[in-house]
C-alpha positions as CSV (number, residue, x, y, z in Angstrom):
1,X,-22.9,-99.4,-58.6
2,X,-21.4,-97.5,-55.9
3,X,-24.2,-95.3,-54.7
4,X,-23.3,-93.7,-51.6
5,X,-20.0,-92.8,-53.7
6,X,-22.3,-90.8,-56.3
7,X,-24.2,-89.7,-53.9
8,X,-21.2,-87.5,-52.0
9,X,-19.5,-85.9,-54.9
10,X,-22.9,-84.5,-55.9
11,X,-23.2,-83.2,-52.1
12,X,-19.4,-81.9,-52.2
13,X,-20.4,-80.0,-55.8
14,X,-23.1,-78.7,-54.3
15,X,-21.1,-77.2,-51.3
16,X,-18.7,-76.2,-53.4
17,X,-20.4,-74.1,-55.7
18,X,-22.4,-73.0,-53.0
19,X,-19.2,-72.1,-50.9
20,X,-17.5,-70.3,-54.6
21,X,-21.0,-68.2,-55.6
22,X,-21.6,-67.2,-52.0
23,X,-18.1,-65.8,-51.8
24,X,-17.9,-64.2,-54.6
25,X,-21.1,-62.0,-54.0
26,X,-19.8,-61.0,-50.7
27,X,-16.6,-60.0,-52.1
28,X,-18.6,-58.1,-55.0
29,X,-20.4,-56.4,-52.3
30,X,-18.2,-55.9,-49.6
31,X,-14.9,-56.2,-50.8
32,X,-15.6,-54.4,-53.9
33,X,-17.8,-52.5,-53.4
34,X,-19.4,-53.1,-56.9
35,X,-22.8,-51.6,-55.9
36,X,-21.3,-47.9,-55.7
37,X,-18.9,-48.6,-58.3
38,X,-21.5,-50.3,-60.5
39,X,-19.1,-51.3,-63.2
40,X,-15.2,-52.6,-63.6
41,X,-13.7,-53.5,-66.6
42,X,-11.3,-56.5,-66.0
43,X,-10.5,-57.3,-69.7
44,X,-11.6,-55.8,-73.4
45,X,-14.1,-58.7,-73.0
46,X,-14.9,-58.9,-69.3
47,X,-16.4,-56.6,-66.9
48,X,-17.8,-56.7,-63.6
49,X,-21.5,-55.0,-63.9
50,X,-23.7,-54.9,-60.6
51,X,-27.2,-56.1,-61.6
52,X,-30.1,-57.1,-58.8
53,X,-31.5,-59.6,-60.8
54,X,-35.0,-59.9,-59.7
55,X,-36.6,-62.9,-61.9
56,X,-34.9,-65.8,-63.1
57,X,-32.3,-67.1,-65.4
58,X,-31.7,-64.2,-67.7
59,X,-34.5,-61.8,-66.1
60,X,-37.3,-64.1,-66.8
61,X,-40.3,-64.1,-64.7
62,X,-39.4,-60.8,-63.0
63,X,-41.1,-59.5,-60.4
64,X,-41.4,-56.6,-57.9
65,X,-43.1,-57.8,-54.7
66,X,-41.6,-58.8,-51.7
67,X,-43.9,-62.5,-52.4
68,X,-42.3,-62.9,-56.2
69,X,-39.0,-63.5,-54.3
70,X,-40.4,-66.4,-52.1
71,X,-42.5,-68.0,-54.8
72,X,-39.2,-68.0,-56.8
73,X,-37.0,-69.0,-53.9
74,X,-39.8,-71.9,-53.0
75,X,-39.8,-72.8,-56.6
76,X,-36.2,-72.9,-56.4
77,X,-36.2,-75.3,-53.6
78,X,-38.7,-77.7,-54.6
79,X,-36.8,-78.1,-58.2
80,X,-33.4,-79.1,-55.6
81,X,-35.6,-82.0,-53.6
82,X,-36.3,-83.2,-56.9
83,X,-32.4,-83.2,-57.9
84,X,-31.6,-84.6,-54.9
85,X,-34.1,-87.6,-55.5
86,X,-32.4,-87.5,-58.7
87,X,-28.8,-87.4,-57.4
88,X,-29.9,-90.7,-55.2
89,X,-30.5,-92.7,-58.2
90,X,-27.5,-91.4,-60.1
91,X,-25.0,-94.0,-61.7
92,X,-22.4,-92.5,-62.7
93,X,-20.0,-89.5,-61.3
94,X,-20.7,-86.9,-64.1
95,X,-24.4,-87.4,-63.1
96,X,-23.8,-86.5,-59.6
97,X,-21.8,-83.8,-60.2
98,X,-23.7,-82.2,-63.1
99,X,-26.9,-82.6,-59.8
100,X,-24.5,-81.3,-57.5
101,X,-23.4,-78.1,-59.4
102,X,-27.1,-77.3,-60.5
103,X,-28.6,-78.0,-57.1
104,X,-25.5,-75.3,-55.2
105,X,-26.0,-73.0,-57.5
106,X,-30.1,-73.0,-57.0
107,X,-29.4,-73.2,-53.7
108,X,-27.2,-69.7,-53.9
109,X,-29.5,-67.6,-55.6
110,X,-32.0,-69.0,-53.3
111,X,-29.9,-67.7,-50.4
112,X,-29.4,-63.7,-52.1
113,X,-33.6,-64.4,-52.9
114,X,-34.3,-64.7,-49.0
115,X,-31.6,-62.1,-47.8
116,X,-31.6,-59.4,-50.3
117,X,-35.1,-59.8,-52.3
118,X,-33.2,-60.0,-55.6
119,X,-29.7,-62.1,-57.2
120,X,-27.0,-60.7,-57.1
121,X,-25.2,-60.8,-60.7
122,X,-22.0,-59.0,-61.9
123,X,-20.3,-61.5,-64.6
124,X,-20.8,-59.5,-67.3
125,X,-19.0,-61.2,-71.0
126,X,-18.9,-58.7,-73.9
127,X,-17.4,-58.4,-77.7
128,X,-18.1,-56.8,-80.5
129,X,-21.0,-54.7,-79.2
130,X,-22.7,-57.7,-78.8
131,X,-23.5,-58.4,-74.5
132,X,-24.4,-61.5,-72.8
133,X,-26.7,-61.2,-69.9
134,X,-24.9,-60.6,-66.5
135,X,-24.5,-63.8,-64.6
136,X,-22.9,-65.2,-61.6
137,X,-21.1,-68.2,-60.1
138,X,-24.1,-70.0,-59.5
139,X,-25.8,-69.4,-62.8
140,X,-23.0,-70.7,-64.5
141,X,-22.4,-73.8,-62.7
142,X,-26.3,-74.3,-63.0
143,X,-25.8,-74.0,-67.0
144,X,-22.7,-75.9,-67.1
145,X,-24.3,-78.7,-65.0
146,X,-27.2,-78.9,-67.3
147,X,-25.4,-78.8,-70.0
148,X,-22.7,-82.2,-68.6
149,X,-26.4,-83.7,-68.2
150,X,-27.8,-83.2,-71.8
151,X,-24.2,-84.4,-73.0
152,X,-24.1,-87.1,-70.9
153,X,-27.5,-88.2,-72.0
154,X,-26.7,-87.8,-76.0
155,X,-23.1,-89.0,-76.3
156,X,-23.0,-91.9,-73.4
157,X,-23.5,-95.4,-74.1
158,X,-26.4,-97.1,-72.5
159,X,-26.9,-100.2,-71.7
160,X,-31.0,-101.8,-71.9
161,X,-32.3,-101.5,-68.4
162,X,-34.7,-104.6,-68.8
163,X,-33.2,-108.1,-68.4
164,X,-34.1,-110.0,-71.4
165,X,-35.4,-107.0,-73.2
166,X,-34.4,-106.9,-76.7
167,X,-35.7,-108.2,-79.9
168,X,-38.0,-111.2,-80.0
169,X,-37.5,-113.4,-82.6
């Protein structure tokens, strides 16, 4: 097992997402200028919709003080040192990057939690008349990394952790 190895791509996903979803709320903002023009249709199927997200994944566990915003940024960052602890024990390279991208994207809705009091989403997928919520970079690499990680776990062959363990006869 190549630890250290593991260990950096799940720091280089991490950066990386963190790097893409940072960017690509500063060019919503700034570049833009989504706020003002609140929505852009891209494709029959894809729009750019400004929404402050102020609670969690999907607008769970929203909140209106100034305090929800660093209880949910704190919570944020505690569920990332445990990733990380994770990440250290990871033993293969789709673990460490499924850590990495969850753990950048926390990280980048942290970062909009402390500077604007709210997430910044705009990914906004639609068909049908049916909507999805409005996302970001960062939540999607956190769902795609979970998601590698539930795969990983269901469809990857194991092998038994315990010398000698097996059936006794």
């Amino acid at each position: 097992m190549n630890l250290g190895r593991h260990v950096w791509l799940g720091v280089v996903a991490a950066l990386l997402v963190l790097a893409v979803d940072q960017a690509s709320k500063w060019w919503v903002l700034n570049g833009l200028d989504l706020p003002d023009r609140i929505n852009v249709d891209l494709l029959p199927v894809l729009s750019l919709t400004m929404v402050w997200n102020r609670g969690v994944t999907f607008g769970l566990l929203t909140q209106t003080g100034a305090w929800g915003s660093w209880l949910l940024a704190g919570g944020a960052l505690v569920i990332v040192g445990a990733l990380a602890l994770w990440l250290r024990r990871a033993e293969s390279r789709l673990t460490a990057i499924a850590l990495g991208a969850v753990a950048g994207g926390a990280i980048g809705n942290v970062v909009d939690r402390l500077r604007f009091g709210s997430v910044v989403d705009f990914i906004h997928a639609h068909a049908f008349g049916w909507h999805w919520y409005v996302f970001n970079i960062a939540d999607a690499a956190i769902v795609c990394g979970v998601a590698a990680l539930v795969l990983e776990n269901l469809f990857a062959p194991r092998h038994n952790q315990l010398a000698g363990a097996g059936p006794r006869r």
